[in-house]
C-alpha atoms as a printed R data frame, in Angstrom:
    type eleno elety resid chain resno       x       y       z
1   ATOM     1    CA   UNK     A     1  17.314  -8.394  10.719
2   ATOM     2    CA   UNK     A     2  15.871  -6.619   7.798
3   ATOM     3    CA   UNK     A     3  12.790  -4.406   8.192
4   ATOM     4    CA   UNK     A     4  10.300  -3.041   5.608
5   ATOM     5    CA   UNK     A     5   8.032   0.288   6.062
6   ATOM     6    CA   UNK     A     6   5.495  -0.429   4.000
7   ATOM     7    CA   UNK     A     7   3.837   2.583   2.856
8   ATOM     8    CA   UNK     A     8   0.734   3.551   0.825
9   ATOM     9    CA   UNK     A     9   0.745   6.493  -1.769
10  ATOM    10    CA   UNK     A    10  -0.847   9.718  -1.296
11  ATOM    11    CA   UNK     A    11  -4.346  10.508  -2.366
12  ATOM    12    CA   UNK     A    12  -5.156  10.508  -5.830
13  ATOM    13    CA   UNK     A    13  -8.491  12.219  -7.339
14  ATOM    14    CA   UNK     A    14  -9.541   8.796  -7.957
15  ATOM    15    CA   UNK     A    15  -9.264   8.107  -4.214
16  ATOM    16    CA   UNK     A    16 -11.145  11.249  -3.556
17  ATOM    17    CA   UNK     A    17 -14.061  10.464  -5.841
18  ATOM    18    CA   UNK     A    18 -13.975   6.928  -4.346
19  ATOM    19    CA   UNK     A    19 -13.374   5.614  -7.622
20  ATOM    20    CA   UNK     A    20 -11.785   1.903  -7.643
21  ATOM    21    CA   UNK     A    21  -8.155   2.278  -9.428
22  ATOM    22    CA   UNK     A    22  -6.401  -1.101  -9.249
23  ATOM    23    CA   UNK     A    23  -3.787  -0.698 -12.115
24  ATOM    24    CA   UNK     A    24  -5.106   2.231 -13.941
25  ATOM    25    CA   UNK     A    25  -2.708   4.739 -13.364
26  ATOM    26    CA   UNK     A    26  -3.475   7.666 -12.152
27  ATOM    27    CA   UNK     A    27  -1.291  10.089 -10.879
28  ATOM    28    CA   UNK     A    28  -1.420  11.918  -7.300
29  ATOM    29    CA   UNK     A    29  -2.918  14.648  -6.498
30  ATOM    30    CA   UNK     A    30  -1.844  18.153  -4.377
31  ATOM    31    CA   UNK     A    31  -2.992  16.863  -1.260
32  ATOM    32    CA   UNK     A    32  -1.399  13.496  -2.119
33  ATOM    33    CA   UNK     A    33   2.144  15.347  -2.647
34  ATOM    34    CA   UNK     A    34   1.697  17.570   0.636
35  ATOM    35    CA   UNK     A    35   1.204  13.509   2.217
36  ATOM    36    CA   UNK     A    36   3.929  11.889   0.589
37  ATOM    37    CA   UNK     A    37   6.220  15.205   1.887
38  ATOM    38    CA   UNK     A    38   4.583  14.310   5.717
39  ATOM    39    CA   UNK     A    39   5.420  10.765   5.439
40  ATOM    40    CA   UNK     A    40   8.585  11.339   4.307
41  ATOM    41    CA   UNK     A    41   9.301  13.716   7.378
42  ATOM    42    CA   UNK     A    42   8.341  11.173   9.714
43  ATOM    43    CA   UNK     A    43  10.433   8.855   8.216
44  ATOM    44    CA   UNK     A    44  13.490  11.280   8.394
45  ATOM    45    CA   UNK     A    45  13.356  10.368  12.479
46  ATOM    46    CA   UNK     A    46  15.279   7.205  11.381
47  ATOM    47    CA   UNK     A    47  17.536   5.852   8.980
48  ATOM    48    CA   UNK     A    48  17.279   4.597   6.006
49  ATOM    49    CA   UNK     A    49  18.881   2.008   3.388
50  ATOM    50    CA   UNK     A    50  17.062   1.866   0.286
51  ATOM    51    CA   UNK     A    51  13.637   2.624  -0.301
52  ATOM    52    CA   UNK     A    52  11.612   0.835  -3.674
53  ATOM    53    CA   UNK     A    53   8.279   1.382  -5.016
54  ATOM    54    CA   UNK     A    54   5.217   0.202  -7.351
55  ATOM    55    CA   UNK     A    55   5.817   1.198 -10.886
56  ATOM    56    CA   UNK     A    56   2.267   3.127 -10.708
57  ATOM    57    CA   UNK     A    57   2.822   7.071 -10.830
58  ATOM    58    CA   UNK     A    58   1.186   7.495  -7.733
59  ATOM    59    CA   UNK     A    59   3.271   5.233  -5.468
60  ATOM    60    CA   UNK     A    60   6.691   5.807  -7.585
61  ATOM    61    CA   UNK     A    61   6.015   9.748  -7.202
62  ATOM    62    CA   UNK     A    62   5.231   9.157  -3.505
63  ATOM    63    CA   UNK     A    63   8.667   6.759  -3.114
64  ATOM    64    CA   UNK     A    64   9.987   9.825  -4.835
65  ATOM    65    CA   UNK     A    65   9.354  12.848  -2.840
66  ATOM    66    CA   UNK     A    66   9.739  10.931   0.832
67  ATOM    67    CA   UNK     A    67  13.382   9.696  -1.376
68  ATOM    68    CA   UNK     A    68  14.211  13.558  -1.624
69  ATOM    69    CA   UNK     A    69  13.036  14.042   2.219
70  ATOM    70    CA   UNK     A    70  15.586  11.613   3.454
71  ATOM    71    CA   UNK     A    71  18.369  11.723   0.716
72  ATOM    72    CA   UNK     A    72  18.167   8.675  -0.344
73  ATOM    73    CA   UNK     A    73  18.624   7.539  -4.004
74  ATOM    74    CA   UNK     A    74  16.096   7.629  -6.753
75  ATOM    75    CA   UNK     A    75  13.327   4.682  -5.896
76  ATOM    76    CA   UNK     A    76  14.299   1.318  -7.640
77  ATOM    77    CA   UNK     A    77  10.864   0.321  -8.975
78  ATOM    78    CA   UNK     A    78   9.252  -3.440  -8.256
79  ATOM    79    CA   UNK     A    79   6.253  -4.025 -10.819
80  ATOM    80    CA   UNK     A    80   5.719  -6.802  -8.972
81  ATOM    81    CA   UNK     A    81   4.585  -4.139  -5.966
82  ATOM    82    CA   UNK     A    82   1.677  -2.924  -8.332
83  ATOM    83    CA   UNK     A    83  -1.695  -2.471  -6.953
84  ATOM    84    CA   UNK     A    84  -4.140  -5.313  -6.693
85  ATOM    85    CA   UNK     A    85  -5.646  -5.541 -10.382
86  ATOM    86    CA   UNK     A    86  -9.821  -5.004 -10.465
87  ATOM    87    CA   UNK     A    87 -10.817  -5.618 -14.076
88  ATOM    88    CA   UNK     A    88 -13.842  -4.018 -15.170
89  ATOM    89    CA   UNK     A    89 -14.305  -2.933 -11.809
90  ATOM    90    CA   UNK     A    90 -11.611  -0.088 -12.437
91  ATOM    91    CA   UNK     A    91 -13.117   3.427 -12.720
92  ATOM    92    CA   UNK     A    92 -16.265   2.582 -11.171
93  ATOM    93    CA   UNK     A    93 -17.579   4.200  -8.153
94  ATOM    94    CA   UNK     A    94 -19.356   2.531  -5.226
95  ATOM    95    CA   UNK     A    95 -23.122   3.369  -6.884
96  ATOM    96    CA   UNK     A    96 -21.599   1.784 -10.389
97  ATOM    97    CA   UNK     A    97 -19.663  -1.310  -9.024
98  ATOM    98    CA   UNK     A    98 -23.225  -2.139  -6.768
99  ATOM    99    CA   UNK     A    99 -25.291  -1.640  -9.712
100 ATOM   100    CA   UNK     A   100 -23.118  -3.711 -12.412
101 ATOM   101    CA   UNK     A   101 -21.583  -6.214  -9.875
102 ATOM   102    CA   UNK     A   102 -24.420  -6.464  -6.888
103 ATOM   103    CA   UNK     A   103 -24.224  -8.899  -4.148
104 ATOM   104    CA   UNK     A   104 -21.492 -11.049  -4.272
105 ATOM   105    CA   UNK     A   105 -21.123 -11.283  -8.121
106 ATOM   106    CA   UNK     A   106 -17.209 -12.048  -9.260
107 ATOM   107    CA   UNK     A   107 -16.028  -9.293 -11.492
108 ATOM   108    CA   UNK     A   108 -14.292 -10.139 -14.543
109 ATOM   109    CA   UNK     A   109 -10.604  -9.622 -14.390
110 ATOM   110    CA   UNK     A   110  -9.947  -9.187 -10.500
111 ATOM   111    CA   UNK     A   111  -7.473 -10.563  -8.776
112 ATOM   112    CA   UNK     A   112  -8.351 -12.254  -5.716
113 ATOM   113    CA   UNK     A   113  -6.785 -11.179  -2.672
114 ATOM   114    CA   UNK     A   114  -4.531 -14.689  -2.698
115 ATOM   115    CA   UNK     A   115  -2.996 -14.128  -5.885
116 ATOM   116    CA   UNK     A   116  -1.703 -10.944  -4.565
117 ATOM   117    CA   UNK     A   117  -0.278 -12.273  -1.494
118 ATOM   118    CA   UNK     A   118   1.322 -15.298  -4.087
119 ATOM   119    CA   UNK     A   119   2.803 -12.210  -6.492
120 ATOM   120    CA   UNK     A   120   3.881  -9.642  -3.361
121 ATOM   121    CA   UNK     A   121   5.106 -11.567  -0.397
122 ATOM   122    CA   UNK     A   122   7.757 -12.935  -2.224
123 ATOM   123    CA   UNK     A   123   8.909 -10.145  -3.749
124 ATOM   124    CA   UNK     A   124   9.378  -8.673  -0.286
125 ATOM   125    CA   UNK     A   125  11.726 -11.802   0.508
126 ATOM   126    CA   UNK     A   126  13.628 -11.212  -2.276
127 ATOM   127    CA   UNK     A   127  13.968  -7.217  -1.571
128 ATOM   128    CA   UNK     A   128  14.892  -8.653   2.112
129 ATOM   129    CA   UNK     A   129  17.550 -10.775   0.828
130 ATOM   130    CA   UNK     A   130  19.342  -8.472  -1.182
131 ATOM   131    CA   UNK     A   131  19.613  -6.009   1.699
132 ATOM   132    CA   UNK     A   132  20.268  -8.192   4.481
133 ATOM   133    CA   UNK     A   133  20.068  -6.140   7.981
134 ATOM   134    CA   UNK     A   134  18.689  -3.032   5.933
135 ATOM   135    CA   UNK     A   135  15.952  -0.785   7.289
136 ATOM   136    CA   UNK     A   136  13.947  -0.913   3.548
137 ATOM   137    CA   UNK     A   137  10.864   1.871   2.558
138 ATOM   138    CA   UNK     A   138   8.164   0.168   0.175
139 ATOM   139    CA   UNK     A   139   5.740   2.698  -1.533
140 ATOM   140    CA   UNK     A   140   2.669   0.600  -2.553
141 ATOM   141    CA   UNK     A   141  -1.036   0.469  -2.265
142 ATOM   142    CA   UNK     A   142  -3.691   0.104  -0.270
143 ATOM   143    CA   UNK     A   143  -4.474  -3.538  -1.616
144 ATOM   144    CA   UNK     A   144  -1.366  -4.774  -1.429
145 ATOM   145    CA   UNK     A   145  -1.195  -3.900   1.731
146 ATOM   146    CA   UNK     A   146  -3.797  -5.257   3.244
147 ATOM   147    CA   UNK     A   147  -3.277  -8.542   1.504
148 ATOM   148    CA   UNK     A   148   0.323  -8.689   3.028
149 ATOM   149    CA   UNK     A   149  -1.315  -8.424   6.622
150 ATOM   150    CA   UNK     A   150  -4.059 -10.823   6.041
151 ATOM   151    CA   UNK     A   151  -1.329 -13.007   4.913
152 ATOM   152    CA   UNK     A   152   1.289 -12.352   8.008
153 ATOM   153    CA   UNK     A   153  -1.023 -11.439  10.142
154 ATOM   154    CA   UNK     A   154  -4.452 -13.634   9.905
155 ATOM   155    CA   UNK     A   155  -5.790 -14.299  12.958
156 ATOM   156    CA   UNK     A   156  -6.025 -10.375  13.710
157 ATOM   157    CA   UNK     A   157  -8.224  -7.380  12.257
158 ATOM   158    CA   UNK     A   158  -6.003  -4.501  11.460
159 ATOM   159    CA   UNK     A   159  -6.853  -1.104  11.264
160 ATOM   160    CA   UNK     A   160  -7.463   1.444   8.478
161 ATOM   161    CA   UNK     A   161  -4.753   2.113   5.924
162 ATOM   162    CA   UNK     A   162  -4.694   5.751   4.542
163 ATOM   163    CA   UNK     A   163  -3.003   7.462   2.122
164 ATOM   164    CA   UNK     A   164   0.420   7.925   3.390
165 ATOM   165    CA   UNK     A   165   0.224   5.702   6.151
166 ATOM   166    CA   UNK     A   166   2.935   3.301   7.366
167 ATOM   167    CA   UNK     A   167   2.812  -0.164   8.209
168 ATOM   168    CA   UNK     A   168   5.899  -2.454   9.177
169 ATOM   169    CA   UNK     A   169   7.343  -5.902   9.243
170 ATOM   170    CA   UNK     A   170  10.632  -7.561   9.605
171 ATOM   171    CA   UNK     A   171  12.147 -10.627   8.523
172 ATOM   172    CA   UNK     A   172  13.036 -13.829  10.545
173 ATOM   173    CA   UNK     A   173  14.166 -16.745   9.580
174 ATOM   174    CA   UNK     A   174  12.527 -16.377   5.791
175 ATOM   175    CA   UNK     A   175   9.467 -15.313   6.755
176 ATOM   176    CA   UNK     A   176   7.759 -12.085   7.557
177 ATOM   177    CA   UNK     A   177   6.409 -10.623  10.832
178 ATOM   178    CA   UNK     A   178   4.119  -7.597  11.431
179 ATOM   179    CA   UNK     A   179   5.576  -5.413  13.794
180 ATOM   180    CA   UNK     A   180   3.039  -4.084  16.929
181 ATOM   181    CA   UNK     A   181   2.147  -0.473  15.953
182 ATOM   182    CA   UNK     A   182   2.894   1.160  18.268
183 ATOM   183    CA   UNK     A   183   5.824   3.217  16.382
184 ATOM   184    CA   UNK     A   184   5.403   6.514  16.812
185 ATOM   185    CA   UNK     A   185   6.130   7.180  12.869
186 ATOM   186    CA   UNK     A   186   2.709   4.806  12.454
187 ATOM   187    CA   UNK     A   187   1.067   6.874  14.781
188 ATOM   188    CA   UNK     A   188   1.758   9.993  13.585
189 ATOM   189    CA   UNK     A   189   1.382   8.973   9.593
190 ATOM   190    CA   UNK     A   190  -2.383   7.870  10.217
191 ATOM   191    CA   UNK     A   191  -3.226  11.559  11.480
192 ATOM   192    CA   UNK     A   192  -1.955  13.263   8.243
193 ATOM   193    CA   UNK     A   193  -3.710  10.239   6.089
194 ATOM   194    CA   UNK     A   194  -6.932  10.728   4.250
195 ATOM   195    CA   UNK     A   195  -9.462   7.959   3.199
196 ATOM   196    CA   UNK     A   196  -9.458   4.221   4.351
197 ATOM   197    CA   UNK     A   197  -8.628   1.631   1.113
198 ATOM   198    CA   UNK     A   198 -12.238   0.175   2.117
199 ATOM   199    CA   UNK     A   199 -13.885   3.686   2.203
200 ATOM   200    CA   UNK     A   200 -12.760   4.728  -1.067
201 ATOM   201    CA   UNK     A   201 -12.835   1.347  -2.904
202 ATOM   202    CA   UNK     A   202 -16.314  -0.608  -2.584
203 ATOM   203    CA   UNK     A   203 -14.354  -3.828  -3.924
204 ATOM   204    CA   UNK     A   204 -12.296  -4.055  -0.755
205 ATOM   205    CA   UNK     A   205 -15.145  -2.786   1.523
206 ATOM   206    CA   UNK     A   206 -17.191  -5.958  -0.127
207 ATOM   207    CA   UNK     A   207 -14.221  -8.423   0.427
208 ATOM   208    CA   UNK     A   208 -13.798  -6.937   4.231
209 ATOM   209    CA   UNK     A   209 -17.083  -7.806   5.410
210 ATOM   210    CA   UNK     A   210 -17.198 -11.196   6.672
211 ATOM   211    CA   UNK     A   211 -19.142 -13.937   5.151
């Protein structure tokens, strides 16, 4: 049975200004590195295949530095793990994306939550199937990552997803299954996290809230 940690960058100064990033790439910051080191300590309490990663600076530096915590090989990058896109929503803050998109007004060039699921739980599959009975790290983002529950997991609300936080799944039978979290590594990861996806991007805050 293969299992994937998913895993979201460290903070960026984006994430700090609770700007919305999507795939503008922006690079992490120092407390993002100090994260990515934590999260890669955790990880070092178990063993490790492969571990892959966004193309985006911030998640491929992230891969990179928890890569060099457990001795692993250089991060083989997926672009197919890239963060949920926002159009002309990218940049904005939560005062600017109100103002310019209010209510429930679509925002040119976003990609809906379902066409991330139809672009990133495959890709998953296939990074299952070519390490069949591998333990696998994944260094994405926050959307991403949230779409992949919603779409394994939809019947439940799951919790926040920080910067540097871990969040896993296995594979059975072709398909993927969240895994309870109640792994200490998850535990541990959400204490050295900072910022919530939905606090720092008004986008996913608006899509979180139920209709």
């Amino acid at each position: 049975m293969t299992t994937l940690y998913l895993v979201r960058h460290g903070e960026t100064d984006w994430n700090k200004a609770r700007r919305i990033q999507g795939s503008t790439d922006i690079p992490l910051n120092d407390t993002g590195r100090a994260q990515a080191a934590t999260t890669g300590q955790l990880l070092a309490r178990r063993d490790w295949d492969v571990i892959v990663a966004s193309p985006l600076s911030r998640a491929y530096e992230t891969a990179s530095i928890i890569a060099s915590e457990n001795g692993l090989p250089a991060p083989v990058a997926h672009p197919s793990l890239v963060e949920r896109r926002y159009g002309q929503a990218e940049g904005l803050n939560y005062q600017q994306v109100d103002d310019r998109f209010p209510g429930d007004m679509d925002v040119p060039g976003r990609e809906t939550r379902e066409q991330v699921m139809e672009r990133v739980v495959p890709t998953l599959l296939e990074i299952a199937g070519q390490h069949p009975g591998a333990a696998v790290i994944v260094v994405s983002h926050g959307g991403v990552i949230r779409s992949v529950l919603n779409a394994i997991d939809p019947h439940n609300v799951h919790g926040t997803i920080t910067n540097g936080s871990i969040h896993s799944v296995r594979v059975v039978d072709g398909t993927l299954e969240l895994i309870a979290f109640d792994d200490p590594i998850d535990e541990l990861s959400l204490e050295c996290g900072t910022g919530d996806i939905e606090d720092q991007n008004a986008l996913e805050h608006r899509d979180a809230v139920p209709s």
